[in-house]
N, CA, C and O of each residue as an XYZ file, in Angstrom:
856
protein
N      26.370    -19.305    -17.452
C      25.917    -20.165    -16.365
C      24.397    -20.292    -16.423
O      23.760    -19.240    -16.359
N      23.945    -21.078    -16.500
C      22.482    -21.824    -16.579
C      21.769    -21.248    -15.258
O      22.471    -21.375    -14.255
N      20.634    -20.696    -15.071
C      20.056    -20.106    -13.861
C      19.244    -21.300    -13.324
O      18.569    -22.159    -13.891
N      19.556    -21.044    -11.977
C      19.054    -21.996    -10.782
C      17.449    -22.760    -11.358
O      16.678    -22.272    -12.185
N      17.311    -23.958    -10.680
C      15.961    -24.498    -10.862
C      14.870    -23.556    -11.162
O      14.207    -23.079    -12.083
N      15.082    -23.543     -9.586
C      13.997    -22.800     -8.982
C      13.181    -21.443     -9.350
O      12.069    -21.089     -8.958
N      14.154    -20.752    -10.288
C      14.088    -19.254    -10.820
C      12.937    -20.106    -11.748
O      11.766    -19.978    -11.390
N      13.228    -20.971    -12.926
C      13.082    -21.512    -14.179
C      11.324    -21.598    -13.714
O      10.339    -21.041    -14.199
N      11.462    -22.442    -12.704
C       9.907    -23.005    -11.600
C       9.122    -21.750    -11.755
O       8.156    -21.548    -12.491
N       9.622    -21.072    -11.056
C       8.869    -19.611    -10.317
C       8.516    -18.424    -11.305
O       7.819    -17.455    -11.007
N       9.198    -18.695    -12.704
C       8.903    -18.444    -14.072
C       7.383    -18.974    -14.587
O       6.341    -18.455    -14.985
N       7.740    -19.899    -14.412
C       6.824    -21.153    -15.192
C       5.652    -20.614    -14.748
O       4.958    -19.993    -15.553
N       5.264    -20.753    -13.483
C       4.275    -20.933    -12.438
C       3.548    -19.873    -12.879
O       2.427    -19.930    -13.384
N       4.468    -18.517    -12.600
C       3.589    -17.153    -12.860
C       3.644    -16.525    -14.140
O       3.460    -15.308    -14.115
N       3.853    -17.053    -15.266
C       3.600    -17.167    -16.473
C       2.188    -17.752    -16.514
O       1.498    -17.473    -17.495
N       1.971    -18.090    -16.098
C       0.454    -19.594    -15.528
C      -0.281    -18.904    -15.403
O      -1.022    -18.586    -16.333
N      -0.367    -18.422    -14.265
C      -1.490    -18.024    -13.658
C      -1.735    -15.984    -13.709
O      -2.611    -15.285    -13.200
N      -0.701    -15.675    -14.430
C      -0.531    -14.031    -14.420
C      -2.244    -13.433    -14.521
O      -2.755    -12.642    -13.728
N      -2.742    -13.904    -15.418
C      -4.334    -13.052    -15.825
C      -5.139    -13.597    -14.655
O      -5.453    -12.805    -13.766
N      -5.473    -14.765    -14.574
C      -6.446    -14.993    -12.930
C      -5.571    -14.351    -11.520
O      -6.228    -13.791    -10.642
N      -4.316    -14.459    -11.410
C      -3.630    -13.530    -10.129
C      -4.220    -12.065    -10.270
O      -4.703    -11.205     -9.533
N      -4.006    -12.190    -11.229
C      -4.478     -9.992    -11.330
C      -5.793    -10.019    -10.670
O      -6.049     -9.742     -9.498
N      -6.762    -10.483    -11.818
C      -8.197    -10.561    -11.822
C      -8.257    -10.702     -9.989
O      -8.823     -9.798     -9.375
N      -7.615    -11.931     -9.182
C      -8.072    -12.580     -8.344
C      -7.568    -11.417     -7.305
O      -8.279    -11.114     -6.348
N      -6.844    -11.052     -7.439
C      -5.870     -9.923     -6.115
C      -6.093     -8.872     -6.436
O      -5.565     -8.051     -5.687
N      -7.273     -7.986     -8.116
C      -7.382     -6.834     -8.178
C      -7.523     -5.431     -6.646
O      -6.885     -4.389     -6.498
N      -8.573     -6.028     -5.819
C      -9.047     -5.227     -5.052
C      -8.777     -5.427     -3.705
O      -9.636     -5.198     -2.853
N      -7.197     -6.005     -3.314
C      -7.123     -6.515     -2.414
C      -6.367     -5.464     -1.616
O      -6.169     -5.537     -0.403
N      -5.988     -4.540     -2.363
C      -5.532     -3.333     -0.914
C      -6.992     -2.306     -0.719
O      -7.025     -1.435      0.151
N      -7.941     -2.516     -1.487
C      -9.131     -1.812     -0.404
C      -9.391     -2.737      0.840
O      -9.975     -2.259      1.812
N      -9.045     -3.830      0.840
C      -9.548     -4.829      2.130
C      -8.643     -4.782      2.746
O      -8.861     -5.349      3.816
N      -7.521     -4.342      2.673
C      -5.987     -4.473      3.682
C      -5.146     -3.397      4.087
O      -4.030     -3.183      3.614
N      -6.036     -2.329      5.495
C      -5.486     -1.261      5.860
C      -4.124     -1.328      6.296
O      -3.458     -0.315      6.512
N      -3.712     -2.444      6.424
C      -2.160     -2.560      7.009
C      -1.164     -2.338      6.054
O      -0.163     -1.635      6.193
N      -1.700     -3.360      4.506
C      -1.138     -3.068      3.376
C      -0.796     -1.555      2.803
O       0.219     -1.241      2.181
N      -1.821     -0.758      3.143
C      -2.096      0.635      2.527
C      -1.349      1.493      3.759
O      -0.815      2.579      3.533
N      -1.370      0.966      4.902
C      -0.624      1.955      5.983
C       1.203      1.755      5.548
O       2.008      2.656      5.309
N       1.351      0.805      5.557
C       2.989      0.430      5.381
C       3.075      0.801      4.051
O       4.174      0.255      3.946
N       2.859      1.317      2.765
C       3.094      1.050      1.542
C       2.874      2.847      1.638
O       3.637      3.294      0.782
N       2.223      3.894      2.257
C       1.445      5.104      2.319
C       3.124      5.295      3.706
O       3.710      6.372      3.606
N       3.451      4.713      4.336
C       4.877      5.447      4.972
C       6.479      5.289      4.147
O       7.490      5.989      4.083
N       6.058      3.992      3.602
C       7.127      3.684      2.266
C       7.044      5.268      1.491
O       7.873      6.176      1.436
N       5.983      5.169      1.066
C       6.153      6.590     -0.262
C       6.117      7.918      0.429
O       6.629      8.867     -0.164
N       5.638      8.087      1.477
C       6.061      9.754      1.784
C       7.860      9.595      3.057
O       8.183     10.586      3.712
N       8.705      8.292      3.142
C      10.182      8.517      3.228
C      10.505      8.801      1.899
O      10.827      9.966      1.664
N      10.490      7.838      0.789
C      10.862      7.818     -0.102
C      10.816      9.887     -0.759
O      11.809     10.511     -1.132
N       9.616     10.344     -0.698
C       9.507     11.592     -1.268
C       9.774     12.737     -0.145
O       9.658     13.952     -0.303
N      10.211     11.943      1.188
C      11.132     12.978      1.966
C      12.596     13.352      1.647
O      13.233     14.264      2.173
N      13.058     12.419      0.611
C      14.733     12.237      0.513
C      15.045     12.626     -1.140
O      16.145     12.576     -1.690
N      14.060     12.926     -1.602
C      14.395     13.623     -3.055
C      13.323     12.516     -4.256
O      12.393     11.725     -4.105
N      13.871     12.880     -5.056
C      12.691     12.469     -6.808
C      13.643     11.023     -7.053
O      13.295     10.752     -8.203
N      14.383     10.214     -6.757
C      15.047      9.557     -6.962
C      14.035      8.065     -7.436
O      13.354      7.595     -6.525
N      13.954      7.294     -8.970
C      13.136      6.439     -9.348
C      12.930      5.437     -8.094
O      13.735      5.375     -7.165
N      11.799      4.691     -8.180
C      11.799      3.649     -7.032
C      11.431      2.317     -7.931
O      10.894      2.550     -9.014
N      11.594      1.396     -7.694
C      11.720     -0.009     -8.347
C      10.852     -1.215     -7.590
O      11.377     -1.808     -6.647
N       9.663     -1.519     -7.982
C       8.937     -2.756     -7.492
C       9.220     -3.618     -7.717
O       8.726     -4.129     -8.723
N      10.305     -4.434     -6.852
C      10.636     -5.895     -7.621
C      10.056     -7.139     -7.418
O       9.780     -7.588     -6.305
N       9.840     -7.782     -8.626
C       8.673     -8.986     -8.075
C       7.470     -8.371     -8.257
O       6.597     -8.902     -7.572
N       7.004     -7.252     -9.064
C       6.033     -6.934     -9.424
C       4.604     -7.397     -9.726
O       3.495     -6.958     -9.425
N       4.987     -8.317    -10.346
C       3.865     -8.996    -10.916
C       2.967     -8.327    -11.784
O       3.501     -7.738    -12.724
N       1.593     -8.267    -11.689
C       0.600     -7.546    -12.602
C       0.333     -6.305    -12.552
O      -0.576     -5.755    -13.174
N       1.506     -5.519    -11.430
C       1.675     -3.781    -10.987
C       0.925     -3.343    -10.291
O       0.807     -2.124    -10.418
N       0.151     -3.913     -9.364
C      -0.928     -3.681     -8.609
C      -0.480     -2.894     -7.399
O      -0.931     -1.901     -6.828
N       0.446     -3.593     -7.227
C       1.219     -2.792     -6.075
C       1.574     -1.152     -6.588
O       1.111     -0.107     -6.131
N       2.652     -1.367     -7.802
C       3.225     -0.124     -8.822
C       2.378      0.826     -8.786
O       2.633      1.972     -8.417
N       1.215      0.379     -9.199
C       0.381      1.500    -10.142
C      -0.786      2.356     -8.461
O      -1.580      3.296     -8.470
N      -0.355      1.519     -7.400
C      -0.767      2.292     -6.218
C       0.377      3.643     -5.717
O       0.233      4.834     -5.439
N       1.780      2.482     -5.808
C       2.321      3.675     -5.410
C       2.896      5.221     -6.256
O       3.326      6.243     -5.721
N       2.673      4.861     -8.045
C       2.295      5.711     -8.656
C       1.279      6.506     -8.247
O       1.464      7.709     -8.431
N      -0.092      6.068     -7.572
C      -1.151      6.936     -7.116
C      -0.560      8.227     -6.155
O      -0.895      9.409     -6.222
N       0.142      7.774     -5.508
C       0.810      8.026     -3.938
C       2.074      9.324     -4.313
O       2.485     10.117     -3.465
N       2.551      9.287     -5.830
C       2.944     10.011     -6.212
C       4.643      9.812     -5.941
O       5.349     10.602     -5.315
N       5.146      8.360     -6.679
C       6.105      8.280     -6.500
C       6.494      7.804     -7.990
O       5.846      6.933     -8.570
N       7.506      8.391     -8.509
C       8.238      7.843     -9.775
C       8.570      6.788     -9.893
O       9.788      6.705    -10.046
N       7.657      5.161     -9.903
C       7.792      4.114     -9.857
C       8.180      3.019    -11.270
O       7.756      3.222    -12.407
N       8.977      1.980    -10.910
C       8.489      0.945    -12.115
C       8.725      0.035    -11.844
O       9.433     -0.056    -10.842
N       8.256     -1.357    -12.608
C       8.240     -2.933    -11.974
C       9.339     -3.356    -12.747
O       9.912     -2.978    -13.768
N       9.442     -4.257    -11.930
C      10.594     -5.738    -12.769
C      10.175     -6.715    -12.076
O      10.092     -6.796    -10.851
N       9.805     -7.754    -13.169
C       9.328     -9.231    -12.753
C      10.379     -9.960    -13.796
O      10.924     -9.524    -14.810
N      10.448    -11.281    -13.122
C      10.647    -12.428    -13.830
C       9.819    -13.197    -14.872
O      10.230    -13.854    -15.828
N       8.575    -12.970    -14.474
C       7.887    -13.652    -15.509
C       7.091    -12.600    -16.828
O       6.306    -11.672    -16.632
N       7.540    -13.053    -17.996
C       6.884    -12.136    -19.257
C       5.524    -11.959    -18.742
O       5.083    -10.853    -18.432
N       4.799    -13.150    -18.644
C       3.486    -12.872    -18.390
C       2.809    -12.320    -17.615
O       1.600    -12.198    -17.814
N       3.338    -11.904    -16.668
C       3.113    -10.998    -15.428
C       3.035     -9.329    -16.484
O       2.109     -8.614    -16.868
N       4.300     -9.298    -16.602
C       5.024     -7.956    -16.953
C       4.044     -7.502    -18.249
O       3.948     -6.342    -18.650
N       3.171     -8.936    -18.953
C       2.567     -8.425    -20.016
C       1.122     -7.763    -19.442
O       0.615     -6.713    -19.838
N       0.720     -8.460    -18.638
C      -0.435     -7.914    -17.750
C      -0.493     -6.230    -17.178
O      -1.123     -5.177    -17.280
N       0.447     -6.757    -16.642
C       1.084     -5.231    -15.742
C       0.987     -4.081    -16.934
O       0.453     -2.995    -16.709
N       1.511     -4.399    -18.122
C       1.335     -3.406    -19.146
C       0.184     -2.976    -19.596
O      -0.011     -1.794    -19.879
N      -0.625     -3.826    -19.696
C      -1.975     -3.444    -20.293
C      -2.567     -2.705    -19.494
O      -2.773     -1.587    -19.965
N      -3.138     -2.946    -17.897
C      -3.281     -2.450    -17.059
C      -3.152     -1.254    -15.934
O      -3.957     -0.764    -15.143
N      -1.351     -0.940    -16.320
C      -0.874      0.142    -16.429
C      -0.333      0.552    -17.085
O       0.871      0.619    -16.836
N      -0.865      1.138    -18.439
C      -0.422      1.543    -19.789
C       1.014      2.785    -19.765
O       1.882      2.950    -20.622
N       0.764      3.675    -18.126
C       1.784      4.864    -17.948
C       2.394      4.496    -17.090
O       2.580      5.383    -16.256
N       3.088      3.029    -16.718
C       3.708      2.843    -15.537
C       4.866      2.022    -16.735
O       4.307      1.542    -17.721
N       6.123      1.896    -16.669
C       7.236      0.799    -17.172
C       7.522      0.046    -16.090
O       7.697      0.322    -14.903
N       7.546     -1.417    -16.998
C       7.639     -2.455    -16.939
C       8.546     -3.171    -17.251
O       8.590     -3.128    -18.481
N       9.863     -4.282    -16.614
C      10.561     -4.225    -17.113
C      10.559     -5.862    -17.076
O      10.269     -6.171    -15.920
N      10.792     -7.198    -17.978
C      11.285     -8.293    -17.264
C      12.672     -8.443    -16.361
O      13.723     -7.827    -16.536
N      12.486     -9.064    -15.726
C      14.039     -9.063    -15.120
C      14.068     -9.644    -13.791
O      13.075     -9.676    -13.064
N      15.529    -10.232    -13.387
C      15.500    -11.109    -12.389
C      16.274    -10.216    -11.197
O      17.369     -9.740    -11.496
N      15.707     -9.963     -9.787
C      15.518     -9.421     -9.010
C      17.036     -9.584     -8.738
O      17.494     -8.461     -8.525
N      17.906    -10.445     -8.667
C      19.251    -10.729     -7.979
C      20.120    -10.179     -9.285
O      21.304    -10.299     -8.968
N      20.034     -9.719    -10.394
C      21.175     -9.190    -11.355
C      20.126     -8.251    -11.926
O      19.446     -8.486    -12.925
N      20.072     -7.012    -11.070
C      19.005     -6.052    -11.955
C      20.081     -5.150    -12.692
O      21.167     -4.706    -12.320
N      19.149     -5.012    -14.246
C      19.852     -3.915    -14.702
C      19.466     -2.707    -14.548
O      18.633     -1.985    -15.096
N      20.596     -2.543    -13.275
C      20.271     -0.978    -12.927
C      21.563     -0.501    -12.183
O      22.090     -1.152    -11.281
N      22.250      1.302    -12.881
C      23.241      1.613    -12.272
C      23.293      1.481    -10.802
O      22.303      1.267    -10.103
N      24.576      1.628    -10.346
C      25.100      1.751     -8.730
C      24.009      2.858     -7.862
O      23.748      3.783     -8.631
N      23.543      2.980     -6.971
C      22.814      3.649     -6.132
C      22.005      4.848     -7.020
O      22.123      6.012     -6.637
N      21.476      4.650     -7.788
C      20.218      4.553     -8.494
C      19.356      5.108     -8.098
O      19.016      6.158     -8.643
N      18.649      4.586     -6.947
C      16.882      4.082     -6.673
C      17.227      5.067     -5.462
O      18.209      5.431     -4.815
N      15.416      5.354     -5.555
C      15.979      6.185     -3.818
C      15.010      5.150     -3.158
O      14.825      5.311     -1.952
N      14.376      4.133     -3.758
C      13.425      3.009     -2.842
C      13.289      2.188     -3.602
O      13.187      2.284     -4.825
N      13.271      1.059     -2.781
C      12.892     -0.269     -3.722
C      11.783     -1.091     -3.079
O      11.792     -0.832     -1.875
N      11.048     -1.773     -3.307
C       9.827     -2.766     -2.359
C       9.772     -4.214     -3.413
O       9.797     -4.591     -4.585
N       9.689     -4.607     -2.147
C      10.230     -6.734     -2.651
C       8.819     -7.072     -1.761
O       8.722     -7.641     -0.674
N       7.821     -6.533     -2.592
C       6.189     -7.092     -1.693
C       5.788     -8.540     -1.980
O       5.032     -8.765     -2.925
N       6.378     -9.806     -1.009
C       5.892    -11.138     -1.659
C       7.035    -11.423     -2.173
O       6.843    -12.393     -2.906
N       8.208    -11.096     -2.201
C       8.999    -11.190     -3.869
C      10.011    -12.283     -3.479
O      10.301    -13.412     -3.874
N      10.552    -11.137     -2.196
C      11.682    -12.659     -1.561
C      11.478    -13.825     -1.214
O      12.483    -14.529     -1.312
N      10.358    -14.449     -0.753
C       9.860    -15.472     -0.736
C      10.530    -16.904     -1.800
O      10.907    -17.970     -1.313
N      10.543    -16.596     -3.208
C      10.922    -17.598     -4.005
C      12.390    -17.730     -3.774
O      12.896    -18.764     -4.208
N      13.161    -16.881     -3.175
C      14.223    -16.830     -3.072
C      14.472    -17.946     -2.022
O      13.941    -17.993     -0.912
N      15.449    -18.931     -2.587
C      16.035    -19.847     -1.024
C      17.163    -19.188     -0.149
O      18.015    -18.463     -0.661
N      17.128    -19.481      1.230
C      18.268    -19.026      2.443
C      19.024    -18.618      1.584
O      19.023    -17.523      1.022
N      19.899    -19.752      1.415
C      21.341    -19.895      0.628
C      21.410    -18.554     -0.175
O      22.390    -17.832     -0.356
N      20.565    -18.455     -0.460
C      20.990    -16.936     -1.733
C      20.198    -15.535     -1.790
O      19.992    -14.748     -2.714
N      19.799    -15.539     -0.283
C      19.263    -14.378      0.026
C      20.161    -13.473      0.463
O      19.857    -12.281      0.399
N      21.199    -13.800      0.891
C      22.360    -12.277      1.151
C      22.884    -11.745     -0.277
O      23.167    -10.575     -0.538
N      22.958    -12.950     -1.223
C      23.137    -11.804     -2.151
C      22.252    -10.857     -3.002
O      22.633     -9.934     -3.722
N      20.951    -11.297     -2.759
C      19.874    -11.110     -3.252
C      19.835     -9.495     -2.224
O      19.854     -8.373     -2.731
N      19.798     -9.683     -1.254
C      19.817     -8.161     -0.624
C      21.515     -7.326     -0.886
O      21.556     -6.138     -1.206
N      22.593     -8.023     -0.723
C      23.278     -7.349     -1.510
C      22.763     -6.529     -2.869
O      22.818     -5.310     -2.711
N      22.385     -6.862     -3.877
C      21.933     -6.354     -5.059
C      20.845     -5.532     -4.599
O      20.834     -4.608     -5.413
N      19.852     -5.317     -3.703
C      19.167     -4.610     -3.463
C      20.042     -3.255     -3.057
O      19.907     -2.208     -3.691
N      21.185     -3.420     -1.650
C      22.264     -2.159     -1.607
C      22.552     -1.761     -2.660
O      22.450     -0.543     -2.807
N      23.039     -2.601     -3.861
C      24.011     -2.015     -4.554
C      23.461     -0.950     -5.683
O      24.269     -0.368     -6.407
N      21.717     -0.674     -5.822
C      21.040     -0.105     -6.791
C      20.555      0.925     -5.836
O      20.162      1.976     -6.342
N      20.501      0.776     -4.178
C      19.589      2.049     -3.591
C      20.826      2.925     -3.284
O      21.980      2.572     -3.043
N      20.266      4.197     -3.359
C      21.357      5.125     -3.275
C      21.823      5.416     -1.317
O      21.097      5.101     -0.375
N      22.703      5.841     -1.258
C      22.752      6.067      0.926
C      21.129      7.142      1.345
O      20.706      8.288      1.195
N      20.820      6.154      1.782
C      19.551      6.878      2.308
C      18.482      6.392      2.127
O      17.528      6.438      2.904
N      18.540      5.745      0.819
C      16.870      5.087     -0.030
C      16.636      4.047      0.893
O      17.377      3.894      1.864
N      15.647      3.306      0.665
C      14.722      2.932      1.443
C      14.064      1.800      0.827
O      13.516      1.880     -0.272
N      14.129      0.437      1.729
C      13.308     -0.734      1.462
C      12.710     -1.256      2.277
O      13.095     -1.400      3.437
N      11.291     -1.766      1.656
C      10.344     -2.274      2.246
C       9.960     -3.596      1.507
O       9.837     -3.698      0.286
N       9.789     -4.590      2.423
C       9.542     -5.903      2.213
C       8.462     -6.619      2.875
O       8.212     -6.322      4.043
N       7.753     -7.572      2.251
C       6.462     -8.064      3.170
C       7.128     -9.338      2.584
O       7.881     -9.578      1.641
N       6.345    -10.239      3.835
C       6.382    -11.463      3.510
C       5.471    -12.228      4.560
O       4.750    -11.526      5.268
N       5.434    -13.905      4.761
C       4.627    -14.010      5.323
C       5.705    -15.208      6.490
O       6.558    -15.970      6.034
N       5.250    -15.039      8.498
C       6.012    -15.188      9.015
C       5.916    -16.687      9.011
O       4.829    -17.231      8.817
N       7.140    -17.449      9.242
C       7.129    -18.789      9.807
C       8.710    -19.104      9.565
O       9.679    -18.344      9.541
N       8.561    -21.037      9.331
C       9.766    -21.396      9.294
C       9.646    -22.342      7.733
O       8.496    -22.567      7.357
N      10.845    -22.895      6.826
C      10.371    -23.615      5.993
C       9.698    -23.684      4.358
O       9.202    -22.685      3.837
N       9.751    -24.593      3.888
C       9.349    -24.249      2.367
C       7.555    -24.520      2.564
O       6.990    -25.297      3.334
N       7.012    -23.639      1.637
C       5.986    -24.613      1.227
C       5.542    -24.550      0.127
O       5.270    -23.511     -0.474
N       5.374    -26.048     -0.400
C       4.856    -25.960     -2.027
C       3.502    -26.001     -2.376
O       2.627    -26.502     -1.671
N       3.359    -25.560     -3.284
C       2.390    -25.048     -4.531
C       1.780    -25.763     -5.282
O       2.201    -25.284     -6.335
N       0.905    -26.783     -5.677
C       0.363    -27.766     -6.455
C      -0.621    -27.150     -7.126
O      -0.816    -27.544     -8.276
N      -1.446    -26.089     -6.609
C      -2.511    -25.631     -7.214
C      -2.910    -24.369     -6.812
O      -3.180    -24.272     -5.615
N      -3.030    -23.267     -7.569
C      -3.170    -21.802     -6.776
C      -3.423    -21.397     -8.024
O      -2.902    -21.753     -9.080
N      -5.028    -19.923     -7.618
C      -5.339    -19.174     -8.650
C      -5.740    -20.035     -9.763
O      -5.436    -19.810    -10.935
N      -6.487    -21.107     -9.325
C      -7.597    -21.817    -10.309
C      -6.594    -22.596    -11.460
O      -7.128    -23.107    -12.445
N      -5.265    -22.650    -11.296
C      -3.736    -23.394    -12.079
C      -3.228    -24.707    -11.776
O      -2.681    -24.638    -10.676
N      -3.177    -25.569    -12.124
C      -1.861    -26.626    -11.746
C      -0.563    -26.062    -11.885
O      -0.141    -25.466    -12.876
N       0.225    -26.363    -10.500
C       1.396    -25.564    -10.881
C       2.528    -26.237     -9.988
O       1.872    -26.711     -9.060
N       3.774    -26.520     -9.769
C       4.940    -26.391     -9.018
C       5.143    -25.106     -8.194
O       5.427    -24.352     -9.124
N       5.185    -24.483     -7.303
C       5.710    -23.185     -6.741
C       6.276    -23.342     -5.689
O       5.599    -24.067     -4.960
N       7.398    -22.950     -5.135
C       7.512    -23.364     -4.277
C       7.612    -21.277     -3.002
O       7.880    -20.170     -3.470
N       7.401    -21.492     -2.061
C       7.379    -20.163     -1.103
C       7.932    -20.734      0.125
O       7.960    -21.890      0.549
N       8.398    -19.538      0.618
C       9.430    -20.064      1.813
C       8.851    -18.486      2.478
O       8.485    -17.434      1.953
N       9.023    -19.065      4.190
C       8.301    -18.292      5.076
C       9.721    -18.055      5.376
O      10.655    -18.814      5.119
N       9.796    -16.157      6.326
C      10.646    -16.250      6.539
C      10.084    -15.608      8.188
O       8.899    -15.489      8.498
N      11.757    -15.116      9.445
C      11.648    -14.988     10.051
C      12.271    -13.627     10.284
O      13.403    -13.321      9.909
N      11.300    -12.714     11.037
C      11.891    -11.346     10.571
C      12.735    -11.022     11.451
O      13.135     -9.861     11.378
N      13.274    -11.861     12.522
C      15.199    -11.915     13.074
C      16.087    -11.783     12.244
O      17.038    -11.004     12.167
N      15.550    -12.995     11.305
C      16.974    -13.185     10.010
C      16.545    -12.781      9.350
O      17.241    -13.074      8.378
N      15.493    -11.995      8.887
C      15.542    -11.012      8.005
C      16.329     -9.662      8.138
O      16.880     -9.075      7.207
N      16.290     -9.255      9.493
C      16.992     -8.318      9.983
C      18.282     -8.336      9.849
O      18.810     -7.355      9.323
N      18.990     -9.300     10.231
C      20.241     -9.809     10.436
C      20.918     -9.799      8.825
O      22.010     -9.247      8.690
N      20.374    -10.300      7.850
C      20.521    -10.206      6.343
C      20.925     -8.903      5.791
O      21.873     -8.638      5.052
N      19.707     -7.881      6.468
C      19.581     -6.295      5.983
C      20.706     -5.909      6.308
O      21.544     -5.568      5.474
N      20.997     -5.898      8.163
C      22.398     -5.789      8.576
C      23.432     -5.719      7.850
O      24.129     -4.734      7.606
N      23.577     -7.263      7.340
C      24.802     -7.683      7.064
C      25.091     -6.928      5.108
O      26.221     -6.827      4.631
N      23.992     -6.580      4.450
C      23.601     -6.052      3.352
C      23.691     -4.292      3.601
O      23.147     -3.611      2.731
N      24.236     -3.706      4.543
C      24.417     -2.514      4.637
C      23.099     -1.745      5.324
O      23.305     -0.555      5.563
N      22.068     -2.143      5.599
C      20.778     -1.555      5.835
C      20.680     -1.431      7.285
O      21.442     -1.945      8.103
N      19.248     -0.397      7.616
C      19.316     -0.264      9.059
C      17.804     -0.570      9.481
O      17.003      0.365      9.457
N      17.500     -1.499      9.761
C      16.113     -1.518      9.830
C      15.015     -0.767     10.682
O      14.988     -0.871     11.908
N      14.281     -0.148     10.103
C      13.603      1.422     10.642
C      12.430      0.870     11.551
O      12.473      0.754     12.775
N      11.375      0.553     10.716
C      10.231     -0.113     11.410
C       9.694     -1.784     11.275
O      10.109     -2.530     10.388
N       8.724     -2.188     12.304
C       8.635     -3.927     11.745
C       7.136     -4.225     12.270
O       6.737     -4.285     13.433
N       6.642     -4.343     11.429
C       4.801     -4.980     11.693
C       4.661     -6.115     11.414
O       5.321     -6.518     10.456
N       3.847     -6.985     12.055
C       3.849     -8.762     12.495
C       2.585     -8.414     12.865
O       2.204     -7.836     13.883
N       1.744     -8.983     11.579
C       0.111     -8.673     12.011
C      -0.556    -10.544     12.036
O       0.098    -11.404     11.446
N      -1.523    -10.817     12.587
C      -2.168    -12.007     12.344
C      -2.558    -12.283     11.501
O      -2.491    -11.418     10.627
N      -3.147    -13.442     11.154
C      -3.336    -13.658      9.103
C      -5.187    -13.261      9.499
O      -5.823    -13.334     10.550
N      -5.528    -12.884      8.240
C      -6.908    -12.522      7.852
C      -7.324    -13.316      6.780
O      -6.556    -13.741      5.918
N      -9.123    -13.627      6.838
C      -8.973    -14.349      5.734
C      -8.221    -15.709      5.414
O      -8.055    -16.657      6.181
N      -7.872    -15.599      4.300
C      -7.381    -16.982      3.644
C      -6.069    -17.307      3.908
O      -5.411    -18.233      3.435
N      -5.662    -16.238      4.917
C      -4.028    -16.294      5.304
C      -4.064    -17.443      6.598
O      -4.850    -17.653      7.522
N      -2.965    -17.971      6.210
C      -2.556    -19.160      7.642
C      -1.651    -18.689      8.695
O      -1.775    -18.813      9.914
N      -0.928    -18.254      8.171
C       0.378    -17.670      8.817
C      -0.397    -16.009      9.229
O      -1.469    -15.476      8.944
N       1.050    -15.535     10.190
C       1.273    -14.461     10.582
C       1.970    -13.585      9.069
O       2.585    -14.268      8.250
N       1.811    -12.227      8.861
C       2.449    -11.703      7.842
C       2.949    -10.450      8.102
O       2.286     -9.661      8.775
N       4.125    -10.131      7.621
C       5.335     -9.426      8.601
C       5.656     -8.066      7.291
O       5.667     -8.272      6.078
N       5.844     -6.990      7.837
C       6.293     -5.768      6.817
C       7.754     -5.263      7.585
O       7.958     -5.090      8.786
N       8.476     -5.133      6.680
C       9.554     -4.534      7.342
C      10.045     -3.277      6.545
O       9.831     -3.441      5.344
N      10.652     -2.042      6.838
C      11.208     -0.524      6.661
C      12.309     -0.684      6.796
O      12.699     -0.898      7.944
N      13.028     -0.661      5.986
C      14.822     -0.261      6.110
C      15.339      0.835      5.308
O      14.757      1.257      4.309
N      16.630      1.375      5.832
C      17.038      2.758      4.985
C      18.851      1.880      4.767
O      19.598      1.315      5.566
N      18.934      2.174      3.296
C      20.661      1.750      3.312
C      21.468      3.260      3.575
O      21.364      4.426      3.195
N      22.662      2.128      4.823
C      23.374      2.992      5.260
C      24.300      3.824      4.548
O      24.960      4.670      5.151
């Protein structure tokens, strides 16, 4: 079966722009205590419940990864786009890297003792976000733990030009009701939920959410 448009798009795009995204977002969790507070309670649940690997999906250039490696968690990425994942390598030479598409990961049954989708679900449309968190249950083990950011609203919005690129992208805001309601229905229990105002170059409101699968 031929994979959706949109995957193909969201490939393309961040294949594009992988080396200016890094460069451009290097130092962006020293400027974002909210980022570092939610991502710093992610890794000490995660290392309350045992050594169990944790999985950054939607990785990108590992920026995220190679923090919560700092933090002292047995981490590794999976992105969709090579060019991301090639970045991410150079950059974090002791972190693995894997390509791969977030909704068919190759990874055994309850696996992970945490997973984090920072930005990630976003490319994902409605329509195929329950199974997309399905597959998130089906790799965390009973207990592990996901954390997701995204940014709040309603709607698509596209991408013409970002990170100094011509590009197609398309991002979809979500609403952290039905985000909840998704987790729910995906086996999860949602723990904590932060809805901060945008800073900076942000328009929107941007939302972190904590869940543990049941």
């Amino acid at each position: 079966m031929s994979e959706p448009l949109d995957v193909t798009a969201t490939r393309t795009a961040y294949d594009t722009v992988a080396v200016d995204y890094a460069e451009l977002l290097r130092d962006d969790l020293d400027r974002n205590e909210f980022d570092r507070a939610m991502l710093g309670v992610f890794a000490e649940r995660v290392l309350a419940t045992g050594s169990a690997p944790v999985a950054d999906l939607g990785c990108g250039p590992g920026r995220i990864t190679g923090h919560l490696a700092a933090l002292g968690l047995d981490v590794f990425g999976v992105d969709l786009s090579p060019g991301m994942i090639e970045v991410a390598r150079q950059q974090h030479p002791g972190i693995r890297f894997e390509v791969g598409a977030m909704a068919e990961l190759d990874l055994p049954d309850a696996s992970l003792g945490g997973a984090l989708a920072w930005y990630s679900i976003i490319h994902t449309p409605a329509e195929r976000q329950p199974v997309l968190f399905a597959e998130f249950a089906r790799v965390l083990r009973p207990g592990g733990w996901l954390l997701l950011a995204f940014q709040v609203g309603d709607g698509v919005v596209r991408l013409r030009r970002a990170y100094g690129h011509e590009l197609d992208l398309e991002t979809r805001r979500q609403r952290p009701e039905r985000i909840r309601e998704l987790l729910e229905g995906a086996g999860f229990r949602e723990q904590a939920r932060l809805v901060r105002e945008p800073e900076g170059p942000e328009k929107v409101q941007q939302a972190y959410v904590l869940a543990a699968r049941s």
